[in-house]
C-alpha positions in Angstrom: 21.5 -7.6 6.3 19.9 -9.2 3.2 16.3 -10.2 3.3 17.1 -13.1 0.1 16.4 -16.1 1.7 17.3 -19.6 -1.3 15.7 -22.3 -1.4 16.5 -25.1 1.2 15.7 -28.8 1.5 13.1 -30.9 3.2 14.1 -31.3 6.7 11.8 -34.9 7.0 12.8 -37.9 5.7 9.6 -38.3 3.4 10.5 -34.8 1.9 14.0 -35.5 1.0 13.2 -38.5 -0.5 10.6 -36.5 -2.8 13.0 -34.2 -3.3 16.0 -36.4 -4.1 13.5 -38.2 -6.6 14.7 -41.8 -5.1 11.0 -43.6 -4.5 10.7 -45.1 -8.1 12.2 -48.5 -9.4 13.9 -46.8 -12.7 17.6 -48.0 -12.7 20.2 -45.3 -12.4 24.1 -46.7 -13.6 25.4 -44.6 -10.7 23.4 -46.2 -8.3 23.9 -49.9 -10.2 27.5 -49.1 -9.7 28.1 -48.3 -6.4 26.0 -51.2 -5.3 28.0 -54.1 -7.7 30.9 -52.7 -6.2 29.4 -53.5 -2.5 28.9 -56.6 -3.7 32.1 -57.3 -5.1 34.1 -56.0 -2.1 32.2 -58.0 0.7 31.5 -61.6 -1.7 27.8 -61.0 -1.5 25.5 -62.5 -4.0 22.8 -59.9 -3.2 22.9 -56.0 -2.8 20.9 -53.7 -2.2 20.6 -50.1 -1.7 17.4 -49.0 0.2 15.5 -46.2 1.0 12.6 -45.7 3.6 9.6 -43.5 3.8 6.5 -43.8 6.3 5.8 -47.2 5.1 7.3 -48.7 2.3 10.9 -49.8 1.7 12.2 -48.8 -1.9 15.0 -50.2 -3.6 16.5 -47.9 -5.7 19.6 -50.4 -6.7 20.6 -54.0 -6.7 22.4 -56.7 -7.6 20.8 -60.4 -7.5 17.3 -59.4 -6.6 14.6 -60.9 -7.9 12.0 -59.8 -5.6 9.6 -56.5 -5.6 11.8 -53.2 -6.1 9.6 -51.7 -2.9 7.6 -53.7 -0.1 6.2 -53.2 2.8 8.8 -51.4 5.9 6.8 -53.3 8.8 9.6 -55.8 10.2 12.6 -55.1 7.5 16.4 -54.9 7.7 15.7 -51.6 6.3 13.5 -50.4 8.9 15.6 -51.0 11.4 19.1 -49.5 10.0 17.0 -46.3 9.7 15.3 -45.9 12.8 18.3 -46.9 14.9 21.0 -44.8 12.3 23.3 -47.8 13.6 25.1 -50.7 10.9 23.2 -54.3 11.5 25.5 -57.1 11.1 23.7 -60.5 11.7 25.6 -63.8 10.8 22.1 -65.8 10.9 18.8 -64.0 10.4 17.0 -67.3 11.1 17.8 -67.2 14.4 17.2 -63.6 15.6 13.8 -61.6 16.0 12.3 -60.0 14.9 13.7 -61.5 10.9 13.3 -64.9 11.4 9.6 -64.7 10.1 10.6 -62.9 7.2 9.5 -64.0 3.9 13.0 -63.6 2.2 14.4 -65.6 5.4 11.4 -68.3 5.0 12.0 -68.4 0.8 13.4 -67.3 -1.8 16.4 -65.9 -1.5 16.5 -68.0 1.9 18.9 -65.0 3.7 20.9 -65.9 6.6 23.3 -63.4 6.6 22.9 -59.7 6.7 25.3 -56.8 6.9 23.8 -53.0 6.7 25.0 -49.8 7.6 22.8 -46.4 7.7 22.6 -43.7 4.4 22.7 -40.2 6.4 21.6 -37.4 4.7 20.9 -33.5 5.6 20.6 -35.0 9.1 18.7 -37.6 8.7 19.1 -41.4 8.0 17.2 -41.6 4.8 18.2 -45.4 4.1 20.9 -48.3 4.0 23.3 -49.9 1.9 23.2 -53.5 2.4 24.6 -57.2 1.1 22.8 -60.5 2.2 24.2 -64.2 1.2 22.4 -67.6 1.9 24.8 -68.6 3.7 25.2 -68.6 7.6 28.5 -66.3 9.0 30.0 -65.2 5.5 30.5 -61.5 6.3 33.0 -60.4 8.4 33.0 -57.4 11.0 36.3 -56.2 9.5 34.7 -55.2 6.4 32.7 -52.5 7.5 34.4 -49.5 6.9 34.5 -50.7 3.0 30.9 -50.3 3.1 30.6 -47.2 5.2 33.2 -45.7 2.5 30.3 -46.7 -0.3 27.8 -45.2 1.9 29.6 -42.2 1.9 30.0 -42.1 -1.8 25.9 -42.3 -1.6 25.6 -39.4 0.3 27.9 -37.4 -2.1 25.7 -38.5 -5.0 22.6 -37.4 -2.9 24.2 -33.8 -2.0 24.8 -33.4 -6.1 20.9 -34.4 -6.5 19.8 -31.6 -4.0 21.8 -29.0 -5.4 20.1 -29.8 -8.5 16.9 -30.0 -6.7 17.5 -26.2 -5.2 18.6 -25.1 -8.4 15.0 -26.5 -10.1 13.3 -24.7 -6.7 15.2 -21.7 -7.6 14.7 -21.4 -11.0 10.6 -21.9 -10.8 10.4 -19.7 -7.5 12.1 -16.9 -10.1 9.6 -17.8 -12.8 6.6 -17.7 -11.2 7.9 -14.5 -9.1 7.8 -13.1 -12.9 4.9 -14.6 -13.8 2.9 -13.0 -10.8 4.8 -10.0 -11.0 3.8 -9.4 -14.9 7.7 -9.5 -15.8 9.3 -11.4 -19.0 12.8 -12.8 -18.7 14.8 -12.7 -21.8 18.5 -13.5 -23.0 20.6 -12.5 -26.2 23.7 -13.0 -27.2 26.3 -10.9 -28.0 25.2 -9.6 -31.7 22.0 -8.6 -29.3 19.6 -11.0 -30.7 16.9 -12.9 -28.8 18.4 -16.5 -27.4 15.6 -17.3 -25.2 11.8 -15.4 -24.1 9.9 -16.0 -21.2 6.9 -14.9 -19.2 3.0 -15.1 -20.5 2.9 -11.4 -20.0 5.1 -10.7 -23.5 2.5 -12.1 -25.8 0.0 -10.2 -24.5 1.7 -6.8 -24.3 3.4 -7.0 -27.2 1.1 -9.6 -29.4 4.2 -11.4 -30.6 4.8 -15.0 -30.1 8.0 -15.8 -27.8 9.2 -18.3 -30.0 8.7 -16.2 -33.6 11.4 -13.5 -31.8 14.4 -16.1 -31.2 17.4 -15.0 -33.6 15.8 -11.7 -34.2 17.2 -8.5 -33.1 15.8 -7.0 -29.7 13.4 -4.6 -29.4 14.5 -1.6 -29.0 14.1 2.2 -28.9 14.6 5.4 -27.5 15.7 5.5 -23.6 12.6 7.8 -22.4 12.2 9.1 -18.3 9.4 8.6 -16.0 7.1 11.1 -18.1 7.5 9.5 -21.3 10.2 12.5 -22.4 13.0 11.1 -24.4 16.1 11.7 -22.0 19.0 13.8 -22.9 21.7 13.4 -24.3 19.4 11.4 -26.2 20.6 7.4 -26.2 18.8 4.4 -27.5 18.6 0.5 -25.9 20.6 -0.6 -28.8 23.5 1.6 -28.2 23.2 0.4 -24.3 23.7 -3.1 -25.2 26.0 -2.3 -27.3 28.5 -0.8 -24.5 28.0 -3.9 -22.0 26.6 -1.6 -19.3 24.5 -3.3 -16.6 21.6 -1.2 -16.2 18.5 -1.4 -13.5 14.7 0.4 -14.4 15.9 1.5 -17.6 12.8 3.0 -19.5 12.5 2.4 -23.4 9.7 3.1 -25.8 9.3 0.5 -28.3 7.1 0.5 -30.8 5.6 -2.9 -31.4 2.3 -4.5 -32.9 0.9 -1.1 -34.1 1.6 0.4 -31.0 3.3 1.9 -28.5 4.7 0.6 -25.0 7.0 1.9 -22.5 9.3 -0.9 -20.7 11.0 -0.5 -18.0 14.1 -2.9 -18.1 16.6 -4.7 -16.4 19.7 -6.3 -17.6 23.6 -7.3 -16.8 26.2 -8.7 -19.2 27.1 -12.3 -19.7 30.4 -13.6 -19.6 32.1 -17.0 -20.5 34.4 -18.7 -17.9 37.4 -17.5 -20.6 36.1 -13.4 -19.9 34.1 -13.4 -23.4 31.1 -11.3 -23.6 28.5 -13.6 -24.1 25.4 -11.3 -24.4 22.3 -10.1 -22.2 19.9 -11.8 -19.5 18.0 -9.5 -17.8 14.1 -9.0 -17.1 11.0 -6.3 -18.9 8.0 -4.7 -17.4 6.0 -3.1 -19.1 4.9 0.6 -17.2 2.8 2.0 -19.7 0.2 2.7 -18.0 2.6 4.3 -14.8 4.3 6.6 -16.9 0.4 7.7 -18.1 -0.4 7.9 -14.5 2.7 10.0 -14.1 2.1 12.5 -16.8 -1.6 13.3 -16.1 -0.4 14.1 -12.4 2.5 16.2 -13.6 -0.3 18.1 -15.4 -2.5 18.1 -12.7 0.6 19.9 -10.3 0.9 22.0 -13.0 -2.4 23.1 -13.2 -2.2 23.0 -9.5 0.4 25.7 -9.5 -1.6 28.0 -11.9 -4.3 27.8 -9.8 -2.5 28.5 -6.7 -0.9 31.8 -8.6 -3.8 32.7 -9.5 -5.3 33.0 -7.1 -2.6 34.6 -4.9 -2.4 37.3 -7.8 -6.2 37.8 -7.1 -6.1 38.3 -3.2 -2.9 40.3 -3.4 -5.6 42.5 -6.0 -9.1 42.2 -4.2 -6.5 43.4 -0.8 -5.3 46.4 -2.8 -8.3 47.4 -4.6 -10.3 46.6 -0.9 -7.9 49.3 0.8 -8.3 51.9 -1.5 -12.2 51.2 -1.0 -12.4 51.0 2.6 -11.8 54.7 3.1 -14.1 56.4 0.7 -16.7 54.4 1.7 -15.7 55.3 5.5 -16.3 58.7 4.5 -19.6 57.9 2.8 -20.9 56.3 5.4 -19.4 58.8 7.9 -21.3 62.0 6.0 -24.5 60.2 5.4 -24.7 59.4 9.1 -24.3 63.1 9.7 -26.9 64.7 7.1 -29.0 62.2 8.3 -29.2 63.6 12.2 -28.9 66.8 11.5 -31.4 68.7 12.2 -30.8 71.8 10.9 -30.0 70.5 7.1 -33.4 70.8 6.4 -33.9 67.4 4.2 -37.2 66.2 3.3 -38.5 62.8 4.6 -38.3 61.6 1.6 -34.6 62.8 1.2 -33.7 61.4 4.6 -35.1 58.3 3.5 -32.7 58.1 0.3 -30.0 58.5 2.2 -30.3 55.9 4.4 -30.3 53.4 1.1 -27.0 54.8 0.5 -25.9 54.3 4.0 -27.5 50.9 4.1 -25.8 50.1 0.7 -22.2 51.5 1.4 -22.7 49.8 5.1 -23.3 46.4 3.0 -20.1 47.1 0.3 -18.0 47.2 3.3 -19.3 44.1 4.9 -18.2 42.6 1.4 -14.9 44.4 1.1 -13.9 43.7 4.9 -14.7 39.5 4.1 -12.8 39.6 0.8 -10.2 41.3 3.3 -10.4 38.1 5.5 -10.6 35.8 2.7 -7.8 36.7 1.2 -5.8 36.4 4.8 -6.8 32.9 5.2 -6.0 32.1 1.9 -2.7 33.1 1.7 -2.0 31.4 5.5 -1.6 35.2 6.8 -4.1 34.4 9.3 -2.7 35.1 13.2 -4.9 33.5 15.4 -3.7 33.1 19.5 -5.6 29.8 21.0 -6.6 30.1 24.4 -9.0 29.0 26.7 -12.5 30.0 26.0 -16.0 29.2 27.8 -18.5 28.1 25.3 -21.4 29.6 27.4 -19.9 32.6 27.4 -19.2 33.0 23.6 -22.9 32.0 22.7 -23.9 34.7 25.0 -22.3 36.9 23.1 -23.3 36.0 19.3 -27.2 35.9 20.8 -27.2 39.6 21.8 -26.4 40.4 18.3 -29.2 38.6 16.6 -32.0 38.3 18.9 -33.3 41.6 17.6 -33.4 40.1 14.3 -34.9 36.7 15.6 -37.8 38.8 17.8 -38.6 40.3 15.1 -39.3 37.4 12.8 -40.7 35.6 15.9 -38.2 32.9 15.8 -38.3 30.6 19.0 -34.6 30.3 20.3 -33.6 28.0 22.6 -30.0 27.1 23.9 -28.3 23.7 25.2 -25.1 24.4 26.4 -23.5 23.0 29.9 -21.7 25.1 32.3 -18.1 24.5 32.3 -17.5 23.7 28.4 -14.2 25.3 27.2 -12.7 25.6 23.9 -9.2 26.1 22.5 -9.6 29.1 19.9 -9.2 32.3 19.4 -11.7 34.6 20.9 -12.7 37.2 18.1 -12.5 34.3 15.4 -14.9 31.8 17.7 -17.1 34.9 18.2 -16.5 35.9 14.1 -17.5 32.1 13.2 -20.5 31.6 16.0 -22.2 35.2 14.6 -22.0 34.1 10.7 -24.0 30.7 11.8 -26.6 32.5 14.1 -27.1 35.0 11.5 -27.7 32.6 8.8 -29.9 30.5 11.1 -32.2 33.6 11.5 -31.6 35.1 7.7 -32.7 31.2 6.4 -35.0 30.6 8.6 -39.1 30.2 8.4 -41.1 33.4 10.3 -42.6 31.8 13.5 -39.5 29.1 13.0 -37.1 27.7 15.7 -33.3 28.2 16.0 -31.4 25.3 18.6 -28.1 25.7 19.8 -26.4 22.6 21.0 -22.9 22.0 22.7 -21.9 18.7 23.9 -18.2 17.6 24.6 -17.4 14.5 22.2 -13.9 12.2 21.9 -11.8 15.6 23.7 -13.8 17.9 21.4 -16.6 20.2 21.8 -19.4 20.2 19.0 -21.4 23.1 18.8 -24.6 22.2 16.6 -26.7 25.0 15.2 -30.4 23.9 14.0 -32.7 26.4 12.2 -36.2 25.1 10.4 -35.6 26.8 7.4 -36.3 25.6 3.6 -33.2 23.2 3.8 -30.4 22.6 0.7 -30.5 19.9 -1.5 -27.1 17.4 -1.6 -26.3 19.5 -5.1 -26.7 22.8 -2.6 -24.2 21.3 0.0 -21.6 20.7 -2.8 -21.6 24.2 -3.6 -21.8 25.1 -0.2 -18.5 26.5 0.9 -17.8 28.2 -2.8 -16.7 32.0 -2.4 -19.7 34.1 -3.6 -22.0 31.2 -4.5 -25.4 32.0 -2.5 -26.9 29.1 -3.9 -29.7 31.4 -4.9 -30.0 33.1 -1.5 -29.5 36.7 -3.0 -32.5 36.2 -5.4 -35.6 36.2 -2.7 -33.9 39.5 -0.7 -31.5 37.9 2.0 -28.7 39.7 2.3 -25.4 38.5 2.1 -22.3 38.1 0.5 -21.7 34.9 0.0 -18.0 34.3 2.2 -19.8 34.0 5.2 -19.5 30.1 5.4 -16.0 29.9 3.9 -14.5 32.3 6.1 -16.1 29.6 9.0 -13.9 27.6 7.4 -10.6 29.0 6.9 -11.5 30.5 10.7 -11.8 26.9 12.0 -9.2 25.2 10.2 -6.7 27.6 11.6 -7.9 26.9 14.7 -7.8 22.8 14.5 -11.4 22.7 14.3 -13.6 21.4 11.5 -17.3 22.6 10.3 -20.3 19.7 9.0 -23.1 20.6 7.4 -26.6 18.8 6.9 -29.5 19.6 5.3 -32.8 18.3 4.2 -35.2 20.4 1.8 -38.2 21.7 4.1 -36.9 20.4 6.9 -33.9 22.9 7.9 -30.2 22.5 8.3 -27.8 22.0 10.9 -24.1 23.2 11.0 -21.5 21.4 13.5 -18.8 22.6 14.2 -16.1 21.0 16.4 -13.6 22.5 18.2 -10.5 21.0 20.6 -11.6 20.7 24.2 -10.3 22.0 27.0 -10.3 21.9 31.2 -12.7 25.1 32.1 -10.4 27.4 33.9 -11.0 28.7 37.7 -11.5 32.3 35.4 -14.1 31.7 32.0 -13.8 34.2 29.6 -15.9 36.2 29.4 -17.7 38.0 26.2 -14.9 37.0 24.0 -12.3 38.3 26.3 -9.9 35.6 27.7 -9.0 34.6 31.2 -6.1 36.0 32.4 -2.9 34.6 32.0 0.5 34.9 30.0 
């Protein structure tokens, strides 16, 4: 099935006539013709061939007429031919209605006979071919089909006027299709030099007038592909046109005006009805500024692709170098712990007191090393997180035990909002892993004496889990910066401890999980961090503290 639909004509009388170009008095010698000869065959003085519109009758031919070549339709032999599509033969006009009142019955030419028969055209009766005589009962019945036969030849020299008319429509509906479209249409011939240029769009790419090109040779150039790269085997447009290939998008660099431009073309050969090669038409565009585009993204994928290796070359390291870590500082910890309760080692306070920096410093190193660990999993999409059903009340429960040591002893105020009977889909150590980094930070950033709000509300099939602190708030540079690995945004410099993951873990936590995290913040006023997970019916059995219901 083709979506090409051509050009078609008028399908009302008044458009057909515009069309066929018939509502003026010039005299055309086919017309002139075929309207002597109607004359001639039925012994009429007067002829006339006639064509209608809303309200005017317009003679397009004749033969002894004197009178207007158009006049009003109200009441005329025309009018009536037309509406009815039916031949009027009338031996004495004078003496029928509604033509007896007529002022070519009442003078000049003085008509008293009339014989008429419909012009029928693309389904419609468009007008009539008719002869008149002063004299009363001249035509005869009989010769009817002599004008019919004229009428048809009419309609045969109508059919060759719409053709022309469609081929008109055509050709401007392709022009201004590559007018709109930015094209320019050219021909050659078969040396390959310009015949013919058109479009508005050459001049103004190229700087060249249309008309200086004609008899010069094409422009032409390398074939390139859609980065600009000369294609190989290299080939040229010249040596294209040169083998007579039809050819559809075809890409050539031509240097023109002091600079360069990359068309994309379009062109099939043109043959003589004897076979002979007659030379190009085809169409140009030019793409410039696409095959520009395309090369700053092929970069940009490139760079992509770096970035990407890169960075998988740097997890697979941090992982390695992380392992090795993780069990010294196990140890370190492990021994500290140990010299630091027993008794009988005889350390000073002041000994005792060292070593729990270095437990408190190792203890921090392998907070950092275990979130590089998990960084590096969600990175590289090694993540394995099982969703299940998870009460929300529950899971808050949880993540407050662990901090409201830390809150008391800041005198922090918290307060929670969360209805019974709100259930997530996650995974129950990552919600608790994501829930304790954004209760932590909302006591770490918080004010002494401040406030830390926990909402949940179940929004559009989610649940949105809001955490408010009244700390110093991040400017909208801060927030950019926010969910960079390692970037503290200054954190680290007044004493808060951290590492600096915390937040984009969150992230790569609730992304696996279908959920998403917001941020807002306003300097001095606090922050608040949303985050929204999928929703679900609370089962008959919550989980509880992060350990799911039963089932499968």
């Amino acid at each position: 099935m083709t979506a090409y639909r051509s050009a078609r004509p008028p399908t009302d009388r008044q458009g057909l006539l515009e069309a066929l170009g018939v509502r003026n008095a010039s005299a055309e010698a086919c017309f002139e013709s075929l309207v002597a000869m109607a004359a001639h065959a039925l012994g009429a003085p007067t002829a006339l061939l006639s064509f209608l519109d809303a309200e005017t009758v317009w003679v397009k031919a004749c033969v002894g007429w004197d009178d207007e070549r158009s006049y009003g339709a109200d009441g005329s032999f025309c009018q009536f031919v037309v509406r009815s599509g039916q031949a009027l033969w009338v031996d004495d006009v004078s003496r029928e209605s509604p033509w007896s009142g007529s002022h070519l019955v009442q003078s000049h030419p003085w008509i008293r006979a009339y014989a008429g028969v419909p012009i029928e055209f693309a389904g419609a009766t468009v007008g009539a071919l008719s002869v008149m005589s002063p004299a009363v009962g001249v035509f005869c019945r009989q010769d009817e089909p002599s004008l019919l036969r004229l009428a048809t030849v009419v309609k045969g020299l109508l059919n060759a006027r719409i053709a022309q008319w469609l081929r008109q429509q055509e050709a401007q509906r392709s022009m201004e299709f590559a007018r709109i479209s930015g094209d320019w249409l050219w021909e050659t011939d078969a040396q390959g030099h310009y015949e013919w240029l058109w479009g508005a769009s050459f001049e103004r790419k190229t700087g060249l007038a249309p008309e200086r090109l004609e008899g010069q040779p094409v422009l032409g150039g390398p074939i390139v592909d859609w980065l600009g790269a000369p294609v190989e085997p290299p080939d040229t447009f010249e040596a294209v046109l040169h083998r007579q290939e039809t050819f559809s998008a075809l890409l050539v660099q031509v240097d023109v005006s002091g600079h360069r431009l990359i068309v994309a073309r379009a062109g099939e050969p043109h043959h003589g009805a004897d076979g002979r090669f007659l030379g190009y038409r085809g169409s140009s565009r030019d793409v410039t500024a696409q095959i520009e585009l395309n090369r700053q993204l092929a970069l940009a994928n490139q760079l992509r692709e770096v970035a990407e290796q890169t960075t998988r070359a740097s997890n697979r390291f941090m992982s390695q170098v992380s392992h090795e870590l993780r069990t010294p500082l196990n140890a370190i910890l492990g021994f500290t712990q140990l010299m630091v309760v027993d008794h009988e080692s005889g350390m000073a306070p002041r000994q005792i007191e060292r070593m729990n920096h270095v437990h408190d410093a190792a203890s921090r190193l392998l907070s950092l090393i275990n979130d590089m660990l998990d960084l590096g999993r969600a990175q590289e999409g090694r993540l394995v997180l099982g969703t299940r059903d998870v009460a929300v009340a529950s899971a808050l429960k949880s993540a407050l035990a662990l901090v409201e040591t830390a809150a008391a002893g800041r005198n922090i105020a918290v307060t929670v909002d969360a209805p019974d009977g709100l259930c997530v889909q996650a995974d129950p150590r990552a919600l608790d892993q994501v829930l304790l980094n954004l209760l932590s930070n909302g006591v770490k950033y918080n004010v002494d004496g401040g406030r830390l709000t926990i909402h949940a509300r179940r929004v559009d099939g989610h649940v949105a889990i809001a955490v408010q602190d009244t700390g110093m708030g991040l400017t909208e540079a801060e927030l950019g910066q926010l969910f960079q690995p390692f970037n503290r945004l200054g954190a680290g410099k007044g004493g808060t401890p951290g590492t600096g993951l915390g937040l984009v873990i969150c992230q790569a936590l609730l992304l696996s999980m279908k959920g998403q995290i917001d941020v807002k913040s306003c300097p001095g006023e606090g922050t608040v961090v949303t985050i929204r997970l999928p929703g679900c019916a609370a089962p008959a059995a919550l989980v509880e503290a992060g350990v799911p219901a039963a089932g499968p």
